[in-house]
TORFI-435068 format. One record per residue (C-alpha): x negated, y negated, z; residue in one letter. Coordinates in steps of 0.2 Angstrom, whole numbers, plus 5000, padded with zeros to 4 digits. Last residue first. Example, Ala and Ser with C-alpha at 12.3 -4.5 7.8 and 13.67 -1.06 7.14 Angstrom:
<nodes>
493250055036S/493850225039A/
</nodes>
This chain:
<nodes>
505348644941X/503748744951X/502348844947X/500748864957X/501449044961X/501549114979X/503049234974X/502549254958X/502349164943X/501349144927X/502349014914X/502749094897X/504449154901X/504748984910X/504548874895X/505748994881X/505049004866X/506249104851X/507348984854X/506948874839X/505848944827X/504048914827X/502948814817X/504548714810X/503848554813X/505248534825X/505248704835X/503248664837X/503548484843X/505148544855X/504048694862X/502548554865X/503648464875X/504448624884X/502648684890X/502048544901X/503748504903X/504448654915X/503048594926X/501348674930X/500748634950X/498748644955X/499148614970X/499148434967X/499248394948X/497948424937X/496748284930X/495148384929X/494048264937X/493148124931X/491548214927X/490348074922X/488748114936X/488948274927X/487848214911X/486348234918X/486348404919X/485948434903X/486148604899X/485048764900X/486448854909X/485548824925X/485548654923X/487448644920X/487548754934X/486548624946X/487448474940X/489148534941X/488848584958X/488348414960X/489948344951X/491048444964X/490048404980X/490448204974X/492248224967X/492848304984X/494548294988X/495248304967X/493648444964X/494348544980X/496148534973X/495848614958X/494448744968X/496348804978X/497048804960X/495648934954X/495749024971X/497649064970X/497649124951X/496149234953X/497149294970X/498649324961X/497849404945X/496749514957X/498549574967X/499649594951X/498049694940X/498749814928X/500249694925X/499449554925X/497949664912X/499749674900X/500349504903X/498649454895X/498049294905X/497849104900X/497048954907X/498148824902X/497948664891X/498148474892X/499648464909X/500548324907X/500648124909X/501248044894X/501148114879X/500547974865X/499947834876X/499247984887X/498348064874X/497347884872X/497047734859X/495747634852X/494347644864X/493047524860X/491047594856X/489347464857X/488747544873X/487447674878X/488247704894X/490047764885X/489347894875X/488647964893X/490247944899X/491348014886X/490248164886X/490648234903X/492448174902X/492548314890X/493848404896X/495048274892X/494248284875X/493248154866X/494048114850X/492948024837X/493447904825X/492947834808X/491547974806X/489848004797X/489447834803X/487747864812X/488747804826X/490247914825X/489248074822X/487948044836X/489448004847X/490348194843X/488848274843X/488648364862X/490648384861X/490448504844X/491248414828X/492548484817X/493448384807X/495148284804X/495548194789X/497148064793X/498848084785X/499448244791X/500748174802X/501648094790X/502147914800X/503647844807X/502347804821X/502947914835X/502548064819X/500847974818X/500347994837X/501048174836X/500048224823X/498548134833X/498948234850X/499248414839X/497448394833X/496748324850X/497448474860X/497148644846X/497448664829X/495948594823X/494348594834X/493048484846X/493948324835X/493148214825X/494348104816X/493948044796X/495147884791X/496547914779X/497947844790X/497047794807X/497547644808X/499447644813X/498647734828X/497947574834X/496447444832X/495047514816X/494447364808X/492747434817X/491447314824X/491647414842X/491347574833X/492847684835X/493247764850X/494947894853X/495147944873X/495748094879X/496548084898X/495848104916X/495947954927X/497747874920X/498448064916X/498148204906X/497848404914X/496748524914X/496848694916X/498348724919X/498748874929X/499249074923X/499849034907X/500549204900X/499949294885X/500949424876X/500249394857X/501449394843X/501149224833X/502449154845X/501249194858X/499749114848X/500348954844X/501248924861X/499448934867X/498748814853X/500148694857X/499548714876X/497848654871X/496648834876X/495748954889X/495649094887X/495549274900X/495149434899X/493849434887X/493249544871X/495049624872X/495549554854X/496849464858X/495649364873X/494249334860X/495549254850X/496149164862X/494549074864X/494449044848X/495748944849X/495248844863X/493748774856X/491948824852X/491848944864X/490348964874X/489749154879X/490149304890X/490249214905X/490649364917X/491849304932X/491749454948X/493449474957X/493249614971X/494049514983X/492549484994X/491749334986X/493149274975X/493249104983X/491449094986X/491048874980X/490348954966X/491749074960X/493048954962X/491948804950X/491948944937X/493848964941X/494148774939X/493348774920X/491648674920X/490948554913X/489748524897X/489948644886X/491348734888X/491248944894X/492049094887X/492749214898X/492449414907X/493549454922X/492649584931X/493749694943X/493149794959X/495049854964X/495849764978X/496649884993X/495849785005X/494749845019X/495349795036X/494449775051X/495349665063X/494649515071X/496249405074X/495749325061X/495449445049X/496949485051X/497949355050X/496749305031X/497449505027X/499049475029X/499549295023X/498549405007X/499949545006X/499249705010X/499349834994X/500050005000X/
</nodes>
């Protein structure tokens, strides 16, 4: 019989010896350059020591689609991806649940657009037939600028977007192969040391287009959920628990940061600019964060309608980080 957490934290209090009935499980992933994902930061502040859950980074993702593709094809157990590009891949056939958000947009953490500060580029309206690097298409900032322009009575295919990895995405606007560049919400990282060297102007952000919501998800097969209830509820628990350390404590976070980036033969320097990950407290998803982009899809006519439902794609349980 499985002992419920409440359970075991009471009895380890009181001084018991229990051994809990978790299975050794290693949850493999692709990492982001430049930051890190909430359970990464979990794992080195020790909440999974002594549950059995050990992470594996397997690797850096290019974006969050590819991620899920690692995670359809069994070569991860978890992705992490833009909740279009989640919705995406469930209505594509996959059986992925989003377990927490990931990151999330609001007037701290958001997506920002720069252009040059001489550029005549000053709003969305803009942007029709200018070149936009983004991390990756189909994912957060590609669905963000299609929305911009639908808001604007405009097509929403009407700029060029390519890709551009975070590291080159201000040496590609300044040397002028680009009109824009789109640094990611996850990118805070980047957007600060772009920032430092001057001579850029923000022309818009996500949240002017969305509002405040949840970016992406960090996304589990229902089937391994099923295999593994206790580890996905603890995983979950401890990821959303290192959410809210990172909001308490931004200076311990951006060190740790620091140190793994540096360890991972990155540059460290550039976690003095985390700006946190922009969830809400308690790590909390909302019926919205995955009903806006359901209506988006259903009206681009990507999926059909009904066939999406929010709160069958949402993790829960009875301690779950989701709420109405």
């Amino acid at each position: 019989m499985t002992l419920p957490l409440r359970t075991l934290v009471l009895s380890t209090a009181l001084g018991l010896s229990l051994t809990p009935a978790w299975a050794d499980v290693t949850i493999r992933y692709l990492a982001s350059q430049g930051g890190l994902s909430a359970h990464e930061l979990a794992a080195e502040l020790g909440y999974f020591d002594g549950t059995g859950i050990t992470l594996e980074n397997v690797g850096y993702a290019q974006g969050g689609p590819a991620s899920l593709v690692a995670l359809a094809g069994g070569s991860v157990e978890l992705g992490s991806a833009a909740t279009a590009a989640v919705l995406n891949s469930i209505a594509a056939g996959n059986d992925f649940v989003a377990a927490f958000p990931s990151n999330g947009i609001d007037d701290e953490v958001q997506s920002i657009f720069y252009v040059l500060e001489g550029s005549p580029i000053k709003s969305i309206g803009d942007i029709v037939g200018k070149t936009i690097a983004v991390n990756t298409l189909g994912a957060h900032l590609d669905y963000t600028v299609r929305e911009g322009l639908h808001q604007k009575g405009l097509p929403a295919d009407s700029a060029n977007l390519i890709v551009v990895p975070g590291p080159q995405l201000e040496q590609v606007l300044r040397s002028g192969q680009v009109d824009v560049s789109a640094f990611g919400y996850w990118q805070t990282t980047f957007t600060g040391a772009a920032l430092k060297n001057g001579g850029l102007r923000a022309i818009f952000d996500d949240t002017d287009v969305l509002g405040e919501i949840a970016g992406g998800f960090i996304v589990l097969r229902r089937d391994w959920i099923e295999a593994h209830p206790e580890e996905a509820k603890i995983f979950v628990q401890g990821s959303v628990k290192a959410l809210d350390y990172a909001r308490e404590h931004p200076e311990e976070t951006r060190a740790i940061f620091a140190r793994v980036l540096a360890e991972r033969g990155e540059n460290p320097d550039v976690a003095q600019y985390f700006a946190g990950y922009g969830v809400r407290e308690g790590g909390l998803a909302i019926d919205r964060d995955i009903q806006f982009w359901i209506d988006v899809l259903e009206r681009e006519g990507a999926v059909p309608k009904g066939k999406l439902v929010a709160r069958d794609i949402l993790y829960t349980t009875g301690d779950s980080p989701v709420t109405n």
